[in-house]
N, C-alpha and C positions, 0 to 999 in steps of 0.2 A: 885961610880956610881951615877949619880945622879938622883933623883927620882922626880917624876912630883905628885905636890899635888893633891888631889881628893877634888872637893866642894862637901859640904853637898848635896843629894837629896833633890829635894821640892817634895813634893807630890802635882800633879797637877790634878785638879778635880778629887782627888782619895775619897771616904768617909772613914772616917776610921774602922776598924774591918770589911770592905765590899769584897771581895775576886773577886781577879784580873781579874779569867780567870770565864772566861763565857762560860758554856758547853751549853749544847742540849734544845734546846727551848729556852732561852737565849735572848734576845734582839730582838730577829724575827729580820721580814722585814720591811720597808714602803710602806706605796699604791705608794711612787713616783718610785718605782724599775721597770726595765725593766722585762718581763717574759722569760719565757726559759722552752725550751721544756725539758724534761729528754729522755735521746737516749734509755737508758735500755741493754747497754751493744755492742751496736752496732755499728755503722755506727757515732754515734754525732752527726745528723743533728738536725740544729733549726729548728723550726716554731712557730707557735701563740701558745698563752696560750689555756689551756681546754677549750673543748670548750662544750655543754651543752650532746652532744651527749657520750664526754667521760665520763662524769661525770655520766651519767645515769648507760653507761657499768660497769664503778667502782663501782656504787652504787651497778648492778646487780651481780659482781663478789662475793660481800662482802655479800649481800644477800643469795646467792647458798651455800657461803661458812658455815655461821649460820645455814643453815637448814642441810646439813651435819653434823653437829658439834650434833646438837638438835638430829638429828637420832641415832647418836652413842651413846647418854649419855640416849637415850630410851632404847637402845637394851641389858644395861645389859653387855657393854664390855670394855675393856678400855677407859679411859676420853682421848679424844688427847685435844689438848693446842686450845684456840680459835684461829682462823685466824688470822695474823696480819693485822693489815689495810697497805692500799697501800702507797706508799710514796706520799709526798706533793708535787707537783711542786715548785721548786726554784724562787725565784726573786734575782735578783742581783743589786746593787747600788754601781753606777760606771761606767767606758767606757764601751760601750757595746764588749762581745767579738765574735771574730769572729767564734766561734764554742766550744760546748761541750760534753764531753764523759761523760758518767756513764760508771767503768767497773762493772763486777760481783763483784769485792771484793774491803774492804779498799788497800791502797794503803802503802804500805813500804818505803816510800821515805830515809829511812836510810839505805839501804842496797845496792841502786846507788853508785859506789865507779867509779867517771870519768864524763864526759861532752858527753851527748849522740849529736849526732849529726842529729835528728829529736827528735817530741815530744814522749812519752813514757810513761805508763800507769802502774809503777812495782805494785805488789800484793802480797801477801804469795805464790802464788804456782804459777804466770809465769808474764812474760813482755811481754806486749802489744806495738808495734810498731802502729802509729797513723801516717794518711796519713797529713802534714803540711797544706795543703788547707783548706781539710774535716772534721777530726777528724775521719775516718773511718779508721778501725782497716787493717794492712797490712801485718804485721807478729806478730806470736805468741811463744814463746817459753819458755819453761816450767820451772821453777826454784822455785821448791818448800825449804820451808825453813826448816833447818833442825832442832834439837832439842836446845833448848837454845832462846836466842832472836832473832828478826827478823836480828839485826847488825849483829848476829853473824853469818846470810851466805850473803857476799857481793856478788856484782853483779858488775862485772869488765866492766867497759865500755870504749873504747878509740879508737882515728884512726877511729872511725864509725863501730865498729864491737863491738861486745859481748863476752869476752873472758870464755871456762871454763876450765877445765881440763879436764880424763879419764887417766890411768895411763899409767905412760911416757908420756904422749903427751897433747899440747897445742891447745884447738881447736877455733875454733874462726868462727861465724856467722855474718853477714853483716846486719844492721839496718835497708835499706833501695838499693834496686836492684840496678841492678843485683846482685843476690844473689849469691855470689864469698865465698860460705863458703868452710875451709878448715881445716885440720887437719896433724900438726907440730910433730914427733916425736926428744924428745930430747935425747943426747945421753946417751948411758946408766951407765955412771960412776955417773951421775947427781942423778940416781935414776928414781927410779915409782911412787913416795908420793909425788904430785905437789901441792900447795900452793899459789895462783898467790896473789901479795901484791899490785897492780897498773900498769896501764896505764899514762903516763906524755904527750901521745898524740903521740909519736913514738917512745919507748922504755916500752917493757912489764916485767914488775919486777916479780919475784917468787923465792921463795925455794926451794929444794927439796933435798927428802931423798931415801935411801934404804930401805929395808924391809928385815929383824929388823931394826928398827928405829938405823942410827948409830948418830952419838956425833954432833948432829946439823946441818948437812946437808950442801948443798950449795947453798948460795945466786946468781942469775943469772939475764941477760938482755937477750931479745928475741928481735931482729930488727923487728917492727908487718908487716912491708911491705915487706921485703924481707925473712921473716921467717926463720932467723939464729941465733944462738946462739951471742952476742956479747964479752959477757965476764962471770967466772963464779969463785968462789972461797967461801974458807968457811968460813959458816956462825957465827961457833965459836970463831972468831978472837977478841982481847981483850973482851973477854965478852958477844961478841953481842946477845940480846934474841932475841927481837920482835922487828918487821924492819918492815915500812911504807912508802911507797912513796907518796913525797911530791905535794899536786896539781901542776902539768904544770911546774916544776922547776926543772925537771933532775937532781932532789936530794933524796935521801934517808934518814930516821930517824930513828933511831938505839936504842934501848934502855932496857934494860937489864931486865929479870924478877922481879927482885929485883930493886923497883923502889924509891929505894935511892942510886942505881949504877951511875945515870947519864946517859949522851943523847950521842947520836954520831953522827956527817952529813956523809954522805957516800956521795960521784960522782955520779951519774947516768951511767955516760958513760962511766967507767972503772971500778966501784965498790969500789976505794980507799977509803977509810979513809982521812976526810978533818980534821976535827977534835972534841974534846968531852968538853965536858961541867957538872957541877955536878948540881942536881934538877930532875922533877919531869916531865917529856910530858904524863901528861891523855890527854894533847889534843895540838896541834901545828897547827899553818896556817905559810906561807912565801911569799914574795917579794922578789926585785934582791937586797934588802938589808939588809934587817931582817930576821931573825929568833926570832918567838913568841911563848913561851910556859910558862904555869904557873909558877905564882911567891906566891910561899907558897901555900895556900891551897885558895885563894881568887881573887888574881891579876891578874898581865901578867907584863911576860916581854921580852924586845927587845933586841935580841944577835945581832952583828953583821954578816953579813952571810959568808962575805968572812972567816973570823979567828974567831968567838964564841965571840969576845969580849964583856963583858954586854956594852949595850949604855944607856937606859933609862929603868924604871920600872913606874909603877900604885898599887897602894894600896889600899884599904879603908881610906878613915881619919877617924878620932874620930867621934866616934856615929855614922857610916857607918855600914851598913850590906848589901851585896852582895857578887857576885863572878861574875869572868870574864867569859866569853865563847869566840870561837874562834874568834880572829877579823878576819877584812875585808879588804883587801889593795889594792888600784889605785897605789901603784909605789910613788906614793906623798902623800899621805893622808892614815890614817889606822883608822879602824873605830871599837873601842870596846864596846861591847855588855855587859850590867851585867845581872842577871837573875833578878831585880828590877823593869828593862822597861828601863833603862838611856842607851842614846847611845853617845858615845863624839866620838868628830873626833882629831888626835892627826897628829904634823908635823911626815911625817916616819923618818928624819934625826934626833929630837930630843925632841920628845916626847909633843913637847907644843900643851896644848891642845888649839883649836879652834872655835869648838862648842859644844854646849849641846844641846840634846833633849830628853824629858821625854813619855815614851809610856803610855797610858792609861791600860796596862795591862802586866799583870811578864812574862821573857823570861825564856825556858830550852834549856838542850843539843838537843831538837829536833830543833829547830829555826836555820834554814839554811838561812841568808840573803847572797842577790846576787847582785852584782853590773850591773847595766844597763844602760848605756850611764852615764848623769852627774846625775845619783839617785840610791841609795842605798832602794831595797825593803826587806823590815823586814816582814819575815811571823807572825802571833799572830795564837790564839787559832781559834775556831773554829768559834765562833761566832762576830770575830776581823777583821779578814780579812786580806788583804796584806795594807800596810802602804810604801809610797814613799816620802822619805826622799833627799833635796836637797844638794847633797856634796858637796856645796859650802858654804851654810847657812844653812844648816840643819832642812831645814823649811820643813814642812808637805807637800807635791804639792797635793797629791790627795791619795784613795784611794781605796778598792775594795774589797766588801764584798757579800754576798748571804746570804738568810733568809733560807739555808737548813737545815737540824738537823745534828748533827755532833758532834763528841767527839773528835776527831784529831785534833792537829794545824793543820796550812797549811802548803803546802809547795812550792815552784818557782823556776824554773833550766830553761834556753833557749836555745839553739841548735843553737847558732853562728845567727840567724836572728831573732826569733820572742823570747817571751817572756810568759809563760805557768805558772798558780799559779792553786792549788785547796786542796781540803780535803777531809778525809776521800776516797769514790770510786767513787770522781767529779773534773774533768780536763778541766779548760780552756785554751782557745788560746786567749792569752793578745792581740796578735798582735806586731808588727814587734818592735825590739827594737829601744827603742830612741837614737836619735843623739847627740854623747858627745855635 
């Protein structure tokens, strides 16, 4: 198999022992940044900066609120916590965007499992549907998280609906009206313990078991349009543990508890078995050529997709330290991410790399970059911003950051037209995607 060499990282304007990511207070704003109203959970409309009048009312809120504070700790009763101060108004440096939301909460953006098809506001405890114009809120719907990480309760998105479960049955809500929500009973040999594992955009994956849990259940397709079962069978066959569907590829990834078992492709659209491969998927992306999943405990490597064949691999070279995260792929170009900052662009037929570009600050498994016309935008930390990368040269074009306080990376997903980045519980409308 042959393996594509890795160049040393340079460290570019990095100071050494200086720590990469920049949290809360951090780098601020400039006086050259545009202002931006905060909506407060509502509606998202802009306007002008504060203006002398707001500033007096904050003053007076924060006021009332010390003399309260001052009463309590007179009277001999419990100490409550001082007020918080109010938030800062944002400045933003960058295209101006067409509109911003504050929700009530941080935002979960790891728990979106699919491609919504408006913009979308997730939180710990529900989703916020955002009117594409306004930023004003349209539909809400409750998805509190359950015990464990936020990943670990996805939010099924696909076909423009919100999929969840109730036993036996698949139910599914509409993003955006007419509100055409409905409720799928599957049939009962499938089971009551439903599991949904993705959307590919017109075929809804899931498991399902019996009650007692019997010997791994069975794997299933839902047609989301026509609300019929497509095909169903079980889930225990050679091995199979925990199964994934593949972003937009009417493919499945299979992979066994024991994660020295090896990987399996499954069909989408009959559920077969294409075939298996030995190694390790904590993490997989795909194209109609590849299949990418780590190589060792640092790399990435490229199977071919029709048969598993290995074609190319990535390493560390000598006196390298990183690891890969999931790349990124146009069909022709595939774009690997290390948690360093380096991003190289590699041919998808045979691994030769093409470009380098080095971030001003370290990537994790939270950095979800998205392809947008001919730019590749890489989310950073909080105080980074979105960075837009040219996939042809790899060259920086621009970028987009806010002077708000923030502890979250960002993050960027667009709805087939425009193009939405933010952090923490602050959502912009980038504006309409760029033209390959």
């Amino acid at each position: 198999m042959p393996s594509v060499p890795s160049e040393r990282s340079e460290s570019a304007g990095r100071e050494p022992g200086k720590a990469s990511w920049q949290w809360d207070g951090e780098g601020g704003g400039t006086d050259g940044g545009r202002a931006d109203v905060l909506s407060g959970g509502g509606g998202g409309e802009r306007g002008p900066g504060p203006n002398r009048r707001r500033l007096l009312l904050g003053a007076g809120v924060l006021a009332a609120g010390a003399a309260v504070w001052g009463v309590s700790r007179s009277s001999g009763g419990p100490e409550p916590a001082p007020p918080k101060p109010l938030p800062l108004p944002t400045r933003v440096n960058g295209p101006e965007p067409l509109w911003t939301y504050r929700g009530p909460a941080p935002m979960t953006p790891l728990r979106l499992d699919g491609r919504p098809n408006a913009p979308v506001h997730l939180s710990g405890d529900a989703l916020r549907v955002l009117d594409r114009d306004t930023g004003a809120v349209t539909r809400t719907m409750e998805f509190p998280v359950s015990k464990g990480a936020p990943a670990d309760s996805p939010v099924i998105v696909g076909a423009g609906r919100v999929f969840t479960t109730s036993p036996g049955h698949i139910d599914a809500r509409t993003l955006i009206g007419p509100f055409a929500d409905w409720s799928m009973p599957l049939p009962e040999e499938l089971g009551d313990r439903v599991t949904l594992l993705g959307c590919d955009g017109s075929l809804l994956y899931g498991r399902a078991e019996s009650r007692p849990l019997g010997p791994g259940g069975r794997l299933f397709a839902v047609n989301a349009t026509t609300h019929t079962v497509v095909w169903s069978r079980p889930a225990a066959e050679r091995g199979e543990g925990l199964v994934a569907a593949l972003d937009w590829s009417g493919r499945l990834l299979a992979r066994d508890s024991d994660p020295t078992a090896g990987v399996s492709l499954l069909d989408g659209a009959t559920g077969r078995r294409l075939w298996g491969a030995a190694g390790s998927a904590a993490w997989s992306a795909i194209d109609l050529e590849n299949l990418y999943l780590p190589d060792g405990a640092a790399g990435v490597r490229a199977l071919r997709h029709a048969d598993g064949v290995p074609r190319w691999s990535i390493a560390p070279g000598q006196g390298e330290e990183w690891r890969a995260l999931p790349p990124v792929s146009d069909g022709t170009q595939v774009y690997v991410l290390r948690d360093n900052g380096l991003v190289t662009a590699h041919a998808v037929a045979t691994g030769e790399q093409l470009w380098r570009h080095e971030l001003p600050f370290r990537l994790d498994r939270r950095t979800r970059p998205v392809l947008a016309g001919a730019e590749l935008i890489v989310p950073g930390p909080a105080a980074d911003g979105l960075h837009h990368l040219e996939t042809v040269s790899g060259r920086e074009s621009r970028s987009f950051t806010d002077s708000g306080p923030g502890v979250d990376v960002w993050s960027v997903f667009t709805d087939g037209a425009n193009l939405y980045g933010g952090h923490d519980s602050v959502l912009y409308a980038m504006g309409p995607l760029p033209v390959p």
